[in-house]
Each structure stands twice: as structure tokens, then as C-alpha cells.
C-alpha positions, -999 to +999 in steps of 0.1 A: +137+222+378+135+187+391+148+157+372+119+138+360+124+102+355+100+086+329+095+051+311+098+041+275+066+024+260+071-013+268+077-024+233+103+003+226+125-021+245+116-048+215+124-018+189+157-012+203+165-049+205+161-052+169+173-021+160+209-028+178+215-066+164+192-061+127+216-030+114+249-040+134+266-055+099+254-018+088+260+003+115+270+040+101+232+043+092+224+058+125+245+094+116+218+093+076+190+087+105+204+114+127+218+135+100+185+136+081+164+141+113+184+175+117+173+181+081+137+177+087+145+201+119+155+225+097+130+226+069+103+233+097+118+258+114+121+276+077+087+271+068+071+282+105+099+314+098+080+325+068+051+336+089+071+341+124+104+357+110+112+364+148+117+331+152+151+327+131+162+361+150+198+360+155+209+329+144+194+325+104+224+308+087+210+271+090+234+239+096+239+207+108+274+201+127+292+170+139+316+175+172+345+151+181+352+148+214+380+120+216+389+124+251+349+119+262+343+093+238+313+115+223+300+121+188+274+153+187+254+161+164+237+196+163+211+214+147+201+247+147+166+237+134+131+241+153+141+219+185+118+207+210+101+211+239+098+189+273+065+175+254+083+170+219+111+156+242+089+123+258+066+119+227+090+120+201+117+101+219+102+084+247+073+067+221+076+057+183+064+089+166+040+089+139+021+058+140+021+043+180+038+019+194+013-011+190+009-007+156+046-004+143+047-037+169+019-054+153+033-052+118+067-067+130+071-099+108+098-115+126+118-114+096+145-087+110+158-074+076+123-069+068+113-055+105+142-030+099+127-016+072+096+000+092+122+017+110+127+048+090+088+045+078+073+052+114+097+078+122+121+065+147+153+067+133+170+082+163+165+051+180+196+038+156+218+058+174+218+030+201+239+007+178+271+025+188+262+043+218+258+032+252+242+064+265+225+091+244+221+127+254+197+153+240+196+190+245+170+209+230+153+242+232+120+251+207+123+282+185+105+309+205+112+293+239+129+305+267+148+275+283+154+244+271+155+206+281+177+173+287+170+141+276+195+112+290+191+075+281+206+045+278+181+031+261+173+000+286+136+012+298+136+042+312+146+084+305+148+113+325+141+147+311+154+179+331+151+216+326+180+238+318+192+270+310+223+281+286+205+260+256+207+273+217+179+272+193+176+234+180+184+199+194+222+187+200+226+149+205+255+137+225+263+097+221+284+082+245+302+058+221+309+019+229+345+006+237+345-008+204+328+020+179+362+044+183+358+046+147+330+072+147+356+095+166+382+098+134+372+126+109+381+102+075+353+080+092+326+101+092+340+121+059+331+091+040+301+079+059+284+120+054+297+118+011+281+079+011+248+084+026+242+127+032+257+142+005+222+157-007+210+173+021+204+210+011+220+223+046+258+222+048+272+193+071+300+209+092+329+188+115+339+211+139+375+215+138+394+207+169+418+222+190+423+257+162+415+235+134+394+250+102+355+237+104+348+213+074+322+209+055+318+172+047+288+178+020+279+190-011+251+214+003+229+217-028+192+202-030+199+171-055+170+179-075+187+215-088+215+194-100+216+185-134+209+142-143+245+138-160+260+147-124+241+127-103+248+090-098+224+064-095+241+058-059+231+095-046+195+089-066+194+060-039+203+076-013+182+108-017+156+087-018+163+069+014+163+107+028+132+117+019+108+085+022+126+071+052+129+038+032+159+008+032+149-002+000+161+006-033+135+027-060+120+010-083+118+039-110+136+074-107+115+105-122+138+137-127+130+165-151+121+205-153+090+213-165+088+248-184+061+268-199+031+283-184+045+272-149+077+261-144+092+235-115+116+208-109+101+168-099+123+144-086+104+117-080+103+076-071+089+045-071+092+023-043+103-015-050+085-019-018+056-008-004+052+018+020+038+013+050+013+042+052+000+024+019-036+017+033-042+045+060-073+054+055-058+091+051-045+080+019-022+111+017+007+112-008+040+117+006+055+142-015+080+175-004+066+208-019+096+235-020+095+268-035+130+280-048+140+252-023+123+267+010+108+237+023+068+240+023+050+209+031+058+174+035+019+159+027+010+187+004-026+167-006-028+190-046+007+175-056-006+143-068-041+117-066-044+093-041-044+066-065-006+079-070+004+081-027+031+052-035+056+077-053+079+094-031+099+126-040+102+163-038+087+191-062+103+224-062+086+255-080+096+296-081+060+300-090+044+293-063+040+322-035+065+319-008+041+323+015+020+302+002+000+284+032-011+250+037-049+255+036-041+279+000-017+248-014-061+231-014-073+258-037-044+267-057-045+266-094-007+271-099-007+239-081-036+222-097-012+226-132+015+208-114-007+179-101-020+175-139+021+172-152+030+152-126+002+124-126+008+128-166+045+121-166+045+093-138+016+075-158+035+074-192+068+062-177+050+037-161+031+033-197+073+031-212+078+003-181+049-017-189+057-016-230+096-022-225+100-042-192+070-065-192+085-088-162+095-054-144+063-041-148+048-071-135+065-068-101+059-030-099+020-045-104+020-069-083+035-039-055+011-013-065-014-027-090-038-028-062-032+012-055-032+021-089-069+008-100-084+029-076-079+056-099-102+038-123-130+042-100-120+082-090-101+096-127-127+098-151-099+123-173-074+097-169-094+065-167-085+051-205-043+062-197-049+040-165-071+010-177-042+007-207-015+005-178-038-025-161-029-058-160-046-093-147-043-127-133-067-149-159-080-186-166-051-186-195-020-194-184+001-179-147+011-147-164-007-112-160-029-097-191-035-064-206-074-055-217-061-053-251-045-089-249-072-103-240-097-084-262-071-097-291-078-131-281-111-135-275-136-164-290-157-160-320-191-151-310-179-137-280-192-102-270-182-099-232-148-093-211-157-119-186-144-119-150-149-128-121-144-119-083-132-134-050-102-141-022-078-155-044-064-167-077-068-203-073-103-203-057-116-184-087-097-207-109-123-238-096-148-219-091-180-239-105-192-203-120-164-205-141-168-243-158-190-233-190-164-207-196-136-228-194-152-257-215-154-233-245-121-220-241-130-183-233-106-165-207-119-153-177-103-127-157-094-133-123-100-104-100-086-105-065-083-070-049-108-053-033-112-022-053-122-042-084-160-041-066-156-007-072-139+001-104-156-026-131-186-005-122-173+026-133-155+011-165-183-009-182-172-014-215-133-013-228-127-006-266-165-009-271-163-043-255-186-044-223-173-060-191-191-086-174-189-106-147-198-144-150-216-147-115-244-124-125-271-129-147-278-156-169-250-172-185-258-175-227-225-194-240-247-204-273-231-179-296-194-184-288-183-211-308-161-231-282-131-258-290-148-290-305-142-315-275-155-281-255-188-284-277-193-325-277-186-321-236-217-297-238-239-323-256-240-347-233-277-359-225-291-335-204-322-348-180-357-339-196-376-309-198-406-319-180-382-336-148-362-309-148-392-281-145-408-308-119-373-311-100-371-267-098-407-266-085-397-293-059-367-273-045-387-241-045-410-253-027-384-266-006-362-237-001-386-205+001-370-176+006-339-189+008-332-182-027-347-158-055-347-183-078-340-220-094-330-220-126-306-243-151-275-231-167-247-239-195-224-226-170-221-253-151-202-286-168-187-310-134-207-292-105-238-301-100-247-267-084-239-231-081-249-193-065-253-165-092-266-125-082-290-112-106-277-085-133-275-050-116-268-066-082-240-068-058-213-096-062-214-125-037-178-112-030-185-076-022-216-089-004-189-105+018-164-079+019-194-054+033-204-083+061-170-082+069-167-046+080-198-044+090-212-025+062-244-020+039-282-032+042-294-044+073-304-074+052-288-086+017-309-103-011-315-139-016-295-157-044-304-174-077-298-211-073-285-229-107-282-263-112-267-288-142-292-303-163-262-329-167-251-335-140-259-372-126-270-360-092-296-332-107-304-360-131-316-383-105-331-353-087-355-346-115-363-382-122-372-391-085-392-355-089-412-362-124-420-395-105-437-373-071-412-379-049-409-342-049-421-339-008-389-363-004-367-342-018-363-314+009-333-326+023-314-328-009-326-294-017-306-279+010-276-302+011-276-282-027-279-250-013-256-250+016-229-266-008-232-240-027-231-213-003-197-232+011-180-228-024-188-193-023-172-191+010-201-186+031-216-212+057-243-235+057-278-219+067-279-244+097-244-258+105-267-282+131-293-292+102-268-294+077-246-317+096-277-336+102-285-340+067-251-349+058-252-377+084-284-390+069-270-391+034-238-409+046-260-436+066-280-444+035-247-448+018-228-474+036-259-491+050 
């Protein structure tokens, strides 16, 4: 067949820029990345043998070998796993596999020991191999094929794939070594770089011997989770871990344990100090290997564990489970349903141990994953109270993070509520005018910052018998907590009267229509002269911008109750000029109130034009 010459994606060029100077200080990583690729070629061609035995015909006894070649400067490394096809060939190598191109470009942060990090993540690994190679070659032929395939780079923009004959089961890749990378030729080398980084892949890694030499096998070749804990150190944890989420950083918290009784299997399980970068694909899958008696299975297996719980990384091995157990059975599975209970169970109480023991740990684990792990408030009803306990907060009192229970310990007499409240960010909520009345009588307010908690207070509506509630609906009553005594004398300052102040609402009624639902005073306000509130049983001003923002909900979203300080000196001359029927005059000033209060909330003015035309008026009168 014709040699076909083809073109890398034209930010694969970027990749491999930052692949070659990122890792250099680190370069034996590209034989883990290579090394562990085989792997993954082996498990699949394993598990697509359980229902096609045919094809492991005549070659079943599965390996990964590494050929020296000193004379050609070459390093191979061969698999006799699934292999590839012509197609497989230019997706797999000539793209980034997994997630495209433009988005494993887009989330490059220009930091390169953090851009290095998505390398293992969106599944391109082999393009490590370019650190000490000049020229890679690939040979390849899928299980069940016929003939097989070349692939030759040198990784500066373009490929050339070529059919050929005389190719075994699996992929073989050939590096052409750099003048200065003879290290990777000598067997002590690559002895020590296999026991440092490979030592727990399940397949055996073989040097060819050379020139009548015995073959070596440079690996333990047992699956690290059969192993038992006292044997393992916290090195090959690390670097299992690496193998199986594709990750450069080090686990926050290893799981390992047999479970025994009405089903038995083996978890080895982790969580990331980092976050994955599959975290918030709308898939939400977990990442989790399934093996029964170590026959690989699945690598998404969606029973193994909630999505709440898709950060944790690991394998799970069972003898109960059917070996030819299928993907779409793995759904409906009870067997499996058991292990998903003990495994969500186990991973919530050591986090429960982490968040008891290791407050300031737990705190960066939360700050990680918090966000992941509340969205199981909203889907767990069983495991809602195990979750809520593990929950923590940003709040008015202090920079720290608090449990429920903390702040349920601390709250103010006469207080009845867990009040919080919702938005972009810590500090914005922290001067929010909603807020002020709170913070004169010394109750805490949570500070809730993450999407999901639109979702999840409204499943959890109490805690302990304590109800939650959120301090920018309904009307604020701060009469029965008995605040801090400056708090209280702050609160007694003369307020405008009764009869102005009912005059002044009619007046900006009038004035503002249906632009708001209503006008009403407040003790929730103590320095602003002005705030938005929604009524009880309606949707935050926050989520009301979160669904704007994707496009989402009503056609049309409700009008807003207007309050307004009956102490402030601004509504104070509002109501006087009012009471004295200069209410007509007052329109102006009515929506300077509004649209300030729609900019604190993050929103716009009505009329950017006619607010900017009021404003002008205002400051003219001023410095006239």
C-alpha cells in the first residue's frame, strides 16, 4: 500500500513543545507513560477475549517487553495487547485522544508544571516519548486483523502511516534515541527506572536479553492491590496511582482494604490532592477499574460508586462477580449494587476520620472537592446526614471553614434559623447590604459560593431540627435574637416616622410599577440605604442569575421586593420630602434606589441610558 503522509493537529506542535522542555529535569517518565499504555493494551484485549476467545488464539501469555538495540540507537517497547488499526493509528496518535485538541489547549495555564499535569489526564502520554527520541516508530496490527500498519514521526508536524505485512498481534514502538539520552540503551538504566515507576503493573515487564542472553523480568508482576498493606510502600502507593488515574500529583488519601462477608472484593482506592480534569464533564462518570479475580473489566464502570464520589481514583477487584459479566449487566447488577453501598460507606467515614483528626487537611481536601461532594446532598437522601456532617463553610465569623454543628453550637439566643446566604464570592457576600442586620446582632451567616448550594439547601431544610434559611428571602424578623449591646443601641437609632415612611413606599410604588413586587422596610438593613430580597418559596437572586447565564428557566423571572432603611438619612429625607407631597418629585430618586440595588446584586441598571442620566442630574444639583 501507499505511504500516506498526514498532519498532526496544529496545536499538537504546542503539546509537544511543552512536553519536551516541561518533563526534561524528569525525563524517564516517558517509559511509566509508555509502559502503562501497553498495560491498558492489554487489559482490553483481555476483556474483548472474554466474549471473542479467538482473538487471544495463539499467542495468550500477555507481556510487555523492552528491546535494546545499541548499535541502532533504539529502545522498543512491545506489547502483545489489542493493537491498532490505520484509524486507531491517526486518531490516537496523530490527535490528543480523549478530550480534542482545542480543549486540552484551552485549559493550558501557562504555568508548565501545571500544563504538564493534563498530560497523562487527556490521554497522551505517548507523546512523552519525544523527550529522548528524535524519531518514533509504531507498528501495530488490531487483534482479529489481517495486516498491520506503520506509524513514523518525528514529531515536528507531520506522520506518515503505511500498510505492512509480517506484523504481530499488539503495537511495538521503536524510538530513535537522541545523541545524548544513551542512557536508555544500558539495562541497569531502565532496571531501575521499570522497579521506580512500573513495578505494579499486573503483566510481567521483560528486557530481551541480547546476543544469547537470558530475558529479564524487570517487575514484580502482581496487581498491587492483592498484595498485602505491610508490603507496599507509600512510594509504590504513589506510583500505582499515577498508573491508573494518569495523574503527576501525589494522593491525597490512600483507601486499601478486603471486604468479606456476603460479597467479598479488594478496593484500593485514592484521593486526588488535585483535581481531575474530567471533574465537571457533564458525564460526570467515576473513574474507577472493575477487575474480577484481576481480569480487567471496565475502566468507567458507572455502579462502582455515585457521582458525587467521581474524584476518587482506584481499582476494585471482586471473585464474585461473573467473569463474563458485561457492561450493560455491570447497570443492573445487585452483586455490584452491595459493592457501591461499601465503598461510598468506607470513603465517606475516612473522610469523616480526616475531617475529625486533620482539620487543616481536611480543609484543603474541601476546598479541592467540597464543591463535588455537596452534590450528593441534593441526590443521597440514605446518606444525606453522613454527608451534611462531612460539610464545611466559609462564614461572617472569622476566615476559617465551619461545620453545621459549629455553628449550631454557637448560635445567638433567640435565634431559630441557620442563616446563609448566596452569591459569586466570599467577599461580595461578606458586604452584602442583606447581610447588615445580621452582622449588627452578631449572628453568623454562612457564606455560600458554589453553584450546587441552589440545589442542595433545598433538599436539606432543617439540620438537627434547626431549619436553614437564607437571609435574602422573606422578611427578615431579628426582634427575638437578642444581639451584642452596641448591636442593639446601633438598632435604636431614630428611625423616620410611620406616616412619612408609608407616604415615601406609596411614592416609589407609584413610581416604579412593575418593576418590583413590593416596597417594604426592614431591620436588615443598618448602613445601606437600600436592598433586593425574593419572596419566601422563590428563587435566589443568585440562581436567578446562574439560569440567565446558561440560558435557562422562565421566559420571564419575577419582580423583586424593594426594602429600604427606615434609618437611613437618605430614606429619611425621602419620606420627609414625601409626607410633605413632593411625592410626584420623587421618581427619579426612586430608580437611582432601584438600579443601585440591582448593581449590588450584580445585575445592571434597568436603563444604563436613564440611569446615567439620573446620576448626572443628581451630581449637577450637587456641586451647583
Amino acid at each position: 500500500m501507499t505511504e500516506e503522509k498526514l498532519s498532526f493537529q496544529a496545536e499538537v506542535a504546542k503539546l509537544l513543545d511543552i512536553v519536551v522542555h516541561s518533563l526534561y529535569s524528569q525525563k524517564e517518565i516517558f517509559l511509566r507513560e509508555l509502559i502503562s499504555n501497553a498495560s491498558d493494551a492489554c487489559d482490553k484485549l483481555r476483556y474483548a477475549a472474554l466474549t471473542e476467545p479467538a482473538l487471544l488464539a495463539g499467542d495468550a501469555d500477555l507481556r510487555i517487553e523492552l528491546v535494546i538495540d545499541k548499535d541502532a540507537r533504539t529502545l522498543t517497547v512491545r506489547d502483545n495487547g489489542v493493537g491498532m488499526n490505520r484509524e486507531d493509528l491517526i486518531n490516537n496518535l496523530g490527535t490528543i485522544a480523549r478530550s480534542g485538541t482545542s480543549e486540552f489547549v484551552k485549559a493550558l495555564s501557562g504555568d508548565q508544571r501545571k500544563d504538564v499535569s493534563l498530560i497523562g489526564q487527556f490521554g497522551v502520554g505517548f507523546y512523552s516519548a519525544y523527550m529522548v527520541a528524535g524519531t518514533v516508530e509504531v507498528r501495530s496490527r488490531k487483534a482479529g486483523d489481517e495486516h498491520g500498519w506503520r506509524w513514523v514521526s518525528d514529531g515536528k508536524g507531520e506522520f506518515t502511516v503505511t500498510e505492512v505485512a509480517d506484523v504481530a498481534r499488539g503495537t511495538s514502538i521503536t524510538l530513535h534515541l537522541k545523541d545524548d539520552e544513551g542512557e536508555f540503551l544500558e539495562p541497569f538504566r531502565l532496571r531501575q527506572v521499570v522497579k521506580t515507576y512500573s513495578d505494579h503493573i499486573a503483566l510481567p515487564v521483560v528486557l530481551k536479553g541480547a546476543e544469547g542472553a537470558e530475558d529479564e523480568t524487570l517487575n514484580s508482576a502482581s496487581a498491587l492491590w492483592t498484595r498485602s498493606k505491610s508490603d507496599i510502600t507509600d512510594e509504590q502507593y504513589t506510583e500505582f496511582y499515577h498508573h491508573i488515574a494518569h495523574a503527576f500529583d501525589a494522593p491525597w488519601l490512600t483507601l486499601h482494604y478486603r471486604a468479606e462477608g456476603a460479597i467479598e472484593y479488594t478496593g484500593l482506592l485514592f484521593v486526588p490532592t488535585e483535581k481531575p480534569f474530567d471533574l465537571f464533564t457533564p458525564e460526570r462518570k467515576n473513574q474507577l477499574k472493575l477487575y474480577v479475580n484481576r481480569v480487567f473489566i471496565s475502566g468507567d464502570c458507572e455502579g462502582l460508586l455515585p457521582p458525587y464520589l467521581r474524584f476518587v481514583r482506584g481499582v476494585v477487584d471482586s471473585p464474585d462477580l461473573p467473569l463474563n459479566v458485561s457492561r450493560e449487566m455491570l447497570q443492573h447488577n445487585p452483586m455490584l449494587a452491595k459493592i457501591r453501598s461499601g465503598l461510598t460507606k468506607r470513603i465517606l467515614s475516612e473522610l469523616a476520620k480526616k475531617a475529625e483528626g486533620a482539620a487543616d487537611e481536611y480543609a484543603t481536601f474541601w476546598a479541592t472537592f467540597g464543591a463535588v461532594l455537596k452534590e450528593g446532598l441534593h441526590e443521597d437522601y440514605e446518606r444525606r446526614d453522613d454527608i451534611t456532617k462531612l460539610c464545611r463553610f466559609a462564614s461572617t465569623q472569622g476566615d476559617g471553614l465551619v461545620s453545621l454543628a459549629e455553628y449550631k453550637a454557637r448560635m445567638k439566643d433567640g435565634q431559630d434559623a441557620i442563616y446563609f446566604i448566596t452569591g459569586e464570592s466570599v467577599d461580595a457576600l461578606k458586604n452584602s447590604p442583606q447581610v447588615e442586620g445580621y452582622l449588627a446582632k452578631g449572628v453568623e451567616v454562612l457564606l455560600l459560593t458554589d453553584d450546587i448550594d441552589e440545589f442542595w439547601v433545598a433538599s436539606v431544610p432543617s439540620y438537627d431540627g434547626t431549619p436553614l434559611k437564607s437571609v435574602g428571602q422573606g422578611v427578615a424578623d431579628l426582634s427575638k435574637i437578642k444581639g451584642e449591646e452596641k448591636a442593639e443601641d446601633e438598632a435604636k437609632k431614630d428611625e423616620a416616622p410611620a406616616s412619612a415612611l408609608d407616604s415615601l413606599i406609596a411614592a416609589l410604588k407609584a413610581a416604579l410599577g412593575e418593576a418590583v413586587k413590593d416596597v417594604r422596610t426592614t431591620d436588615r438593613l443598618t448602613s445601606s440605604p437600600c436592598c433586593l430580597v425574593a419572596n419566601d418559596g422563590e428563587m435566589s437572586l443568585h440562581l436567578e442569575r446562574l439560569l440567565k447565564a446558561h440560558k435557562r428557566g422562565p421566559d420571564s423571572f419575577p419582580a423583586r421586593v424593594l426594602e429600604i432603611n427606615p434609618s437611613h438619612p437618605l430614606i429619611k429625607g425621602l419620606a420627609t420630602r414625601a409626607e410633605a407631597g413632593e411625592g410626584s418629585s420623587l421618581d427619579d430618586a426612586a430608580h437611582l434606589l432601584l438600579d443601585q440595588a440591582r448593581i449590588i446584586e450584580g445585575e445592571g441598571p434597568l436603563d444604563p441610558v436613564a440611569f446615567a442620566r439620573r446620576m448626572a442630574k443628581v451630581m449637577e444639583r450637587g456641586f451647583a
